[in-house]
C-alpha positions as CSV (number, residue, x, y, z in Angstrom):
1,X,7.4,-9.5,12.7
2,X,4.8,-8.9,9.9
3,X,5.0,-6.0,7.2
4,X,2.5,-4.1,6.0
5,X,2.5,-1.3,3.1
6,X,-0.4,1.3,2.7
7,X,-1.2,2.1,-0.5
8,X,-3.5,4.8,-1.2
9,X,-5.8,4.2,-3.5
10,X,-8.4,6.4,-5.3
11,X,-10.6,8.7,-4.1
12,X,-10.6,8.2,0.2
13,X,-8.6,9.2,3.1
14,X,-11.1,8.6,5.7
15,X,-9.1,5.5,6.6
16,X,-6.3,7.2,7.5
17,X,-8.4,9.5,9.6
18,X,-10.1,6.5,11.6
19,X,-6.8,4.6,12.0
20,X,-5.2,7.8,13.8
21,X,-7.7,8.9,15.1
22,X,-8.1,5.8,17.1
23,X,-7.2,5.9,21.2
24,X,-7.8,2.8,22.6
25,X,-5.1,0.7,21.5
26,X,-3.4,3.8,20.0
27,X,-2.2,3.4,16.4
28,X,1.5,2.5,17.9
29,X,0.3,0.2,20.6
30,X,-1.8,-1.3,18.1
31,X,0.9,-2.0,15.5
32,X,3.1,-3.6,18.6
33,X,0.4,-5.5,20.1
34,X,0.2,-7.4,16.9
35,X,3.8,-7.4,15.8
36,X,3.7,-5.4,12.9
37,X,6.0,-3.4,10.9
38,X,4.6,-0.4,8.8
39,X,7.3,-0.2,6.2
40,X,5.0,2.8,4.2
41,X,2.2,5.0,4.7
42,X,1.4,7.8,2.2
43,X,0.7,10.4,5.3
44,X,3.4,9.7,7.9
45,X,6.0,8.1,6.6
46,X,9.2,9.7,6.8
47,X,11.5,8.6,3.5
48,X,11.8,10.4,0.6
49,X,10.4,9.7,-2.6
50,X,13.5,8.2,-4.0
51,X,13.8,5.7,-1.0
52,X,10.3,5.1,-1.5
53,X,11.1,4.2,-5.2
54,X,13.6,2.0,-4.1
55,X,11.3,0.6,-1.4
56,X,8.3,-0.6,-4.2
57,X,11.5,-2.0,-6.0
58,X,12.6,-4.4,-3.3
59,X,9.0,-5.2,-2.7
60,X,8.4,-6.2,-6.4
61,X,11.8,-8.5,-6.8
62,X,11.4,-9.9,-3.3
63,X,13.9,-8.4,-1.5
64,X,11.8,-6.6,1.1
65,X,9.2,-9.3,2.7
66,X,5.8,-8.0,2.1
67,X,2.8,-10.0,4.7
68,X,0.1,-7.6,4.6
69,X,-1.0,-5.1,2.0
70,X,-3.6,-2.2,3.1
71,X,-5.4,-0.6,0.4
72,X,-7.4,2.7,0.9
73,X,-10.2,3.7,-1.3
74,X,-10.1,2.0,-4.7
75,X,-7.8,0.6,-6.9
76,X,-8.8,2.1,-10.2
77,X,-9.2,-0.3,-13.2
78,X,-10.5,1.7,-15.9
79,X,-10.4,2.3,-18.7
80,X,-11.1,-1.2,-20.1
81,X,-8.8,-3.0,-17.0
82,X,-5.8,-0.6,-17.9
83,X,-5.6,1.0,-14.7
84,X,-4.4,4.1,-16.6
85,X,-7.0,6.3,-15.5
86,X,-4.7,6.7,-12.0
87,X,-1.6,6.4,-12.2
88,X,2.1,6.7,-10.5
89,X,4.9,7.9,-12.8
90,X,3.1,6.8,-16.2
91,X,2.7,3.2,-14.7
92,X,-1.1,1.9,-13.2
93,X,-1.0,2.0,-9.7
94,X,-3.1,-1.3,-9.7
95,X,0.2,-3.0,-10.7
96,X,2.4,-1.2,-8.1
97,X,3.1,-4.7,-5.8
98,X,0.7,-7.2,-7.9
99,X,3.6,-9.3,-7.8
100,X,3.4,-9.7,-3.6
101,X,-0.2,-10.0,-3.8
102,X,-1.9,-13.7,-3.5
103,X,-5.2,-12.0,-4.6
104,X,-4.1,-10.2,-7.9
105,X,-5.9,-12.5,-9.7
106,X,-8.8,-10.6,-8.7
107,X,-7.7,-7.3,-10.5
108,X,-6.5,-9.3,-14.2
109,X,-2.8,-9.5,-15.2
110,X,-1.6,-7.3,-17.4
């Protein structure tokens, strides 16, 4: 089974929207029919945010396999490739899971 995280990114939550909005397969069916596991989405999942703490820290040493990574919106670079113009607890959010990423090389290293 695949994993997929869904980071929200800036400024759009029409993805969300679309993707449960959809009937036909619904969002469950879909996610079965192609044998993937949604370990986090910002709207419905269920953990609190001290799992979901924990969660980004598997992810980042390795621990929790991460196949597919679903970003909505933007992922903010500015100012000058910081990232610090959004951010998660002081951190860029661009560098959330760059570690579990094979196209980070796109966004710069920090």
């Amino acid at each position: 089974m695949k994993t997929a995280y869904w980071l929200q990114g800036g400024g759009c939550g029409g993805d969300t929207y679309s993707f449960l909005s959809s009937e036909f397969p619904n969002v469950v069916e879909l996610l079965r029919s192609l044998n993937i596991k949604l370990v986090w989405h910002p709207s419905f999942s269920h953990i609190t945010p001290t799992e979901h703490e924990q969660l980004i820290k598997r992810i980042l040493a390795g621990d929790q396999p991460l196949d597919i990574l679903l970003v909505e919106g933007s992922i903010i670079c500015g100012p000058a490739g910081t990232g610090m113009f959004h951010t998660k607890n002081g951190q860029p959010k661009k560098g959330q899971i760059r570690g579990q990423v094979s196209f980070w090389p796109l966004f710069g290293k920090q």
